[in-house]
C-alpha positions in Angstrom: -38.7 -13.4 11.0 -38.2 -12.9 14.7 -35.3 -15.0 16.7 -37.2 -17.1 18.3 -39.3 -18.5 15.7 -36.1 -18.9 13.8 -34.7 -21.3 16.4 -38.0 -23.1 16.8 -38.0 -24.0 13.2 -34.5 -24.9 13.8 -35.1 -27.2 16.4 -38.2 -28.8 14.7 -35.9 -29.5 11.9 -33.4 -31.0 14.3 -36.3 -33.3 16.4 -37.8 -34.0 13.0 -34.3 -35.8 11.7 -33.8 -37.4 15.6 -37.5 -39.1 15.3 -36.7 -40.3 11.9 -33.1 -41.9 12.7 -34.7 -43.4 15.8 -37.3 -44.8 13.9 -35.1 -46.3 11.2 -33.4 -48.0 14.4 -36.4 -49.5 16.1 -37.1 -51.0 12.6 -34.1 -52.9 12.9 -34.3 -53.9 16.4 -35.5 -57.6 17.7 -38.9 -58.1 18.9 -39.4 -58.6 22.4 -37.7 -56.6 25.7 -34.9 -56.4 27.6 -35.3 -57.7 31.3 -33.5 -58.2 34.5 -32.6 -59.6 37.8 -30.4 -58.9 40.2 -28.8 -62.1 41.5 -26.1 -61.5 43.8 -23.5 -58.8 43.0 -24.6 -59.4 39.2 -27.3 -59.6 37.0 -29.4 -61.5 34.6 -30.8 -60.8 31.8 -34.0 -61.9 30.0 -35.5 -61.6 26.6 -39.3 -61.2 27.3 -42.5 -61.4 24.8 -45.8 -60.2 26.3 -48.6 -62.9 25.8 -52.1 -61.9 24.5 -54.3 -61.7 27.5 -57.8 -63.7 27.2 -59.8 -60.4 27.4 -58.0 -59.1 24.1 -59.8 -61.9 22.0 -62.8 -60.5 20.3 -66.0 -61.1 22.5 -68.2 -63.8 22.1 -71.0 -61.3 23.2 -73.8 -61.5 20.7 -74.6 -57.5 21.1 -71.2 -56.2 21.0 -70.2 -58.4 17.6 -73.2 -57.4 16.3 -72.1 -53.4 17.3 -69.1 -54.4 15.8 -70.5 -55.6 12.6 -72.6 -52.5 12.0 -70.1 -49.6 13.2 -68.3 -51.1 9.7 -70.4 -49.3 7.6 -71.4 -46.1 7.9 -75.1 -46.1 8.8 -75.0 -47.5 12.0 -78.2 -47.8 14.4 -78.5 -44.6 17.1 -76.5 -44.4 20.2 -78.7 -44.7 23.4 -78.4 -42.2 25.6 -75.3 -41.6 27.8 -75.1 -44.1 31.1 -74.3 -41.3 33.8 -72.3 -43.7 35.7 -69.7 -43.6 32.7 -69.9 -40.3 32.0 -67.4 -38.7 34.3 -64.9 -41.6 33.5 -65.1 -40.7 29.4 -63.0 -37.8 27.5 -63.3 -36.7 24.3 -63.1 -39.0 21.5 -63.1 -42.0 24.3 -65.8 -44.5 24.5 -67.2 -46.9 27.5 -69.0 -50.0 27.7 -70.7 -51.7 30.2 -67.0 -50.7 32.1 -64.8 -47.6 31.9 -62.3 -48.6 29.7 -61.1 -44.9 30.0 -60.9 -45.4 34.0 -56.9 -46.1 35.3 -57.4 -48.4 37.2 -59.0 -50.6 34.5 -56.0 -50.3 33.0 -53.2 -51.0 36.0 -56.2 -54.5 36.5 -55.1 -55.1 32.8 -51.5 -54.8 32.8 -51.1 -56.9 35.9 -53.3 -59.4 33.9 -50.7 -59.2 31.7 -48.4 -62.2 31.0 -44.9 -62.9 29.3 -42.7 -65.3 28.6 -38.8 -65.1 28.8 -36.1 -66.8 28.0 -32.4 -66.1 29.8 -29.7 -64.6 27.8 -26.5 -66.6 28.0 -22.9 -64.7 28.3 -22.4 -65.6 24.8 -25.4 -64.3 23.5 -24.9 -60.7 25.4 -25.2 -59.3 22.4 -29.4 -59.5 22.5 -29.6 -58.0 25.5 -27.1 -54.9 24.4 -29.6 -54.8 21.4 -32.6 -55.1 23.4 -31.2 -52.3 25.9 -30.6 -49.8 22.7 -34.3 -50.8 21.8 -35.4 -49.6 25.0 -33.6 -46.6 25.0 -34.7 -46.0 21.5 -37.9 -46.2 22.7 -37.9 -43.5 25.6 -36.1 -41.2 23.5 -39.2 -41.3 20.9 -41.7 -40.8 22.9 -40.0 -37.6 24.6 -39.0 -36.3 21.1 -42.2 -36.8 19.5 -43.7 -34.9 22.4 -41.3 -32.2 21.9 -42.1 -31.8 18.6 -45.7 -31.5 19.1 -44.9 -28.8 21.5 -42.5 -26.7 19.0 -45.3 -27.2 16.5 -48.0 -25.9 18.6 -45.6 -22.8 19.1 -45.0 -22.5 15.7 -48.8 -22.7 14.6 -50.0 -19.5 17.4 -46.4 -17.5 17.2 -46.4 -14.8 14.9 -43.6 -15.1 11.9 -43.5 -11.6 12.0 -40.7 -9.6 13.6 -40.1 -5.7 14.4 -38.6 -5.6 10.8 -42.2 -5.4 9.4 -43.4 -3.0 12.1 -40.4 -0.7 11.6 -40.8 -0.9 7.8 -44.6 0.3 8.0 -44.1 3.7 9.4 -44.3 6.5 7.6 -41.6 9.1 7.0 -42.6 11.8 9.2 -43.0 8.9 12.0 -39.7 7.7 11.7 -38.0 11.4 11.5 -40.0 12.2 14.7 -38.7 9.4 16.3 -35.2 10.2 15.2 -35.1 7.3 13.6 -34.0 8.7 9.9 -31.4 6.7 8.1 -30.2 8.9 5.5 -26.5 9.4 5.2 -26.1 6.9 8.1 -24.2 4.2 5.9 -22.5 7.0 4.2 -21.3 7.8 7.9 -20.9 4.4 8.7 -18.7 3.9 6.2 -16.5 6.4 7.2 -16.4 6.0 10.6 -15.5 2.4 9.9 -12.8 3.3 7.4 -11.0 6.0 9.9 -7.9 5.2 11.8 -8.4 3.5 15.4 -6.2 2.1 18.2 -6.1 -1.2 18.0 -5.2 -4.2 20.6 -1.7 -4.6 20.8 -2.0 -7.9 23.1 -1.3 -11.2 21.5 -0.8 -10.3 17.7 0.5 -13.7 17.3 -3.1 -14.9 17.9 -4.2 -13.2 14.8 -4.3 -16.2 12.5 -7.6 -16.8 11.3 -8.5 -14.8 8.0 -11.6 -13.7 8.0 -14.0 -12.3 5.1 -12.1 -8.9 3.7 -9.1 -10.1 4.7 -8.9 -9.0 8.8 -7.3 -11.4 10.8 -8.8 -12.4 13.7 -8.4 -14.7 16.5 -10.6 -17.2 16.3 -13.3 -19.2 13.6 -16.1 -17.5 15.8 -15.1 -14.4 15.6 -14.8 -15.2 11.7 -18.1 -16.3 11.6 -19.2 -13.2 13.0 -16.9 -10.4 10.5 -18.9 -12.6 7.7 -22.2 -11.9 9.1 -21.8 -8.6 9.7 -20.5 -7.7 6.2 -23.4 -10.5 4.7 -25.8 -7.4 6.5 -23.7 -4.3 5.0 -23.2 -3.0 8.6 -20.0 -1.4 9.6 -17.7 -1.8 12.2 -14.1 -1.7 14.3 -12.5 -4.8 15.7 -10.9 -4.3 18.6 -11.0 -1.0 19.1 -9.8 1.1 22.4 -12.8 1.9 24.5 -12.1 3.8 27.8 -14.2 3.8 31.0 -13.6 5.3 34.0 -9.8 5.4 33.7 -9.4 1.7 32.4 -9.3 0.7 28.6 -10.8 -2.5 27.2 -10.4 -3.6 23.2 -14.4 -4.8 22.8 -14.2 -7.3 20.1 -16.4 -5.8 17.8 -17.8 -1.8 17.8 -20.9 -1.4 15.5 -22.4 1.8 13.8 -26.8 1.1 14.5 -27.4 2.0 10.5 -30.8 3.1 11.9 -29.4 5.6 14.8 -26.3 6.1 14.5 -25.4 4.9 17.9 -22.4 2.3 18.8 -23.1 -1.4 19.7 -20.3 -3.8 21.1 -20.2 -7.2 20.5 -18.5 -9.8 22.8 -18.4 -13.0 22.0 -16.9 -15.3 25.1 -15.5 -18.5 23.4 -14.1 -20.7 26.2 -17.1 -20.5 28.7 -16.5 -24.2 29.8 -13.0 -23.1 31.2 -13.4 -22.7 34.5 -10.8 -19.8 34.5 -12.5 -17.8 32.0 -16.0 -17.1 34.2 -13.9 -14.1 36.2 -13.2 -12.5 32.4 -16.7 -13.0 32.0 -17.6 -11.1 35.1 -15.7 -8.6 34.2 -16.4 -7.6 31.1 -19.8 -7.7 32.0 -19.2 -5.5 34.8 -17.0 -2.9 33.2 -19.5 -2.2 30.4 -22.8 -1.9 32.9 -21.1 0.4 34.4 -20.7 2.5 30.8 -23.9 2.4 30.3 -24.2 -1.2 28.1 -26.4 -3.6 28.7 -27.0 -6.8 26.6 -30.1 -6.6 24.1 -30.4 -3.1 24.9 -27.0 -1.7 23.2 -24.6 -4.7 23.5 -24.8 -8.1 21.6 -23.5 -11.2 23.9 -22.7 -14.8 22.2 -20.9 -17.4 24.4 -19.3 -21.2 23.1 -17.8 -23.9 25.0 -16.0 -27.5 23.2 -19.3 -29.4 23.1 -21.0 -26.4 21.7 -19.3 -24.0 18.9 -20.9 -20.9 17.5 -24.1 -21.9 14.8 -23.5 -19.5 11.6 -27.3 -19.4 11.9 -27.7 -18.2 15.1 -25.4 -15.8 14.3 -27.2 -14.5 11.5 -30.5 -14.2 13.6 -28.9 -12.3 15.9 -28.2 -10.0 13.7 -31.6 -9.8 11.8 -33.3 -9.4 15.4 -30.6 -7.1 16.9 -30.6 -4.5 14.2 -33.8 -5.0 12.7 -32.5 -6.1 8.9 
């Protein structure tokens, strides 16, 4: 399954649990809306309730009751043909009558026709209108969810759930040898490479407090999250291991062995983006390994964090599965 239909599933699940907490909400709220004046520095607020209009009455027309009273069952007597005047006002599945009910402007004529009645909120009672402003807000949030959702769905419906897992998996041997693509002894070297004797960071030891999976110690819960993944896949690797570039020496936070090439992708995960501070180590890292040849998505994985926003053990995972083909 490819990364991004991973996370639109995942953010289907997510709108699909918003819409259904907002609509347990707008079950509980009062009827009626929040409205308001201003009135000097301050304002007033009203609890409105929109009164039927006369033209939403069922018509005393003889022919249209009678088209009511037949469109009940299911033989019903032929449409005439199609008034041209109407025709460029209707869409599909939208019928008109002697007027475009379809047209917008019918329906701006309607709503002004529209009346309410309202009834002032007293301080004591500001309750209601703090009820009646979560309604409202309730209410926009729906509509923009529920039109998200249809959107991720559509995606989901025409997006393949196929990734380049299935497309590597159905080559044939001598495909994959000639592409110099052969896995065999790769883990075996893997798991040597991984096992051998590195520098490590010397910086901070006293930040190595979190115990990750295995037993390393690492510096953070992300970083944690990531040894678990990695070792949940069976792919090897160095933490913080010496890599020099041009003279100057950087400890990448994680080196990895490709189990399908061979080859050796870094990992950085930049945890404190919402530090202002921590943008210039960002642009520096970033520079340092373009210019050694690393490039994120090509040979170089790149996850960032803030507060408001901590590492998903899912995403992770994906990354993984998409990066490396597993």
């Amino acid at each position: 399954m490819s990364l991004l239909y991973s996370l639109a599933q995942k953010e289907r699940a997510k709108l699909l649990l918003l819409i259904n907490e907002l609509e347990v909400s707008l079950a509980d709220a009062p009827e009626g809306f929040l409205r308001f004046r201003k009135s000097g520095k301050k304002y007033k607020f009203f609890f409105a309730m929109r009164e039927k209009p006369e033209d939403d009455e069922p018509s005393s027309d003889p022919k249209i009751q009678k088209a009511l009273t037949q469109s009940s069952s299911h033989e019903g007597p032929a449409l005439p043909a199609e008034d041209p005047s109407n025709a460029s006002a209707a869409q599909d599945g939208a019928l008109c009558l002697d007027r475009p009910v379809c047209d917008p402007s019918a329906t701006k004529q309607r709503a002004a026709r529209t009346k309410y009645r309202e009834k002032y909120i007293r301080r004591e009672d500001v309750h209601l209108a703090v009820r009646l402003a979560k309604k409202m807000l309730d209410m926009r949030l729906l509509r923009l969810y529920r039109r998200q959702l249809a959107a991720v769905e559509r995606f989901l419906s025409s997006y393949p759930d196929k990734d380049a897992t299935d497309v590597f998996s159905s080559l044939s041997a001598v495909v994959v040898q000639l592409l110099g693509l052969k896995t065999t002894g790769l883990n075996e070297a893997a798991a040597k490479w991984a096992s051998e004797e590195y520098v490590k960071s010397d910086e901070y030891p006293e930040d190595l407090k979190q115990r990750a999976e295995g037993g390393l110690m690492v510096r953070s819960k992300s970083e944690a999250i990531i040894v678990a993944a990695l070792r949940k896949f069976g792919l090897f690797f160095r933490y913080e291991c010496e890599f020099w570039n041009n003279g100057r020496r950087i400890f990448p936070d994680f080196m990895i062995m490709d189990p399908r090439t061979g080859e050796i992708v870094i990992w950085e995960h930049f945890g404190r983006m919402d530090r202002p501070g921590y943008r210039k180590t960002w642009e520096f890292k970033h520079g340092f390994y373009s210019s050694a040849g690393y490039f994120p998505g090509v040979n170089m994985i790149c996850t960032y964090e803030s507060e408001d926003h901590p590492l998903d053990p899912e995403y992770v995972e994906a990354t993984i599965r998409s990066f490396f083909m597993i």
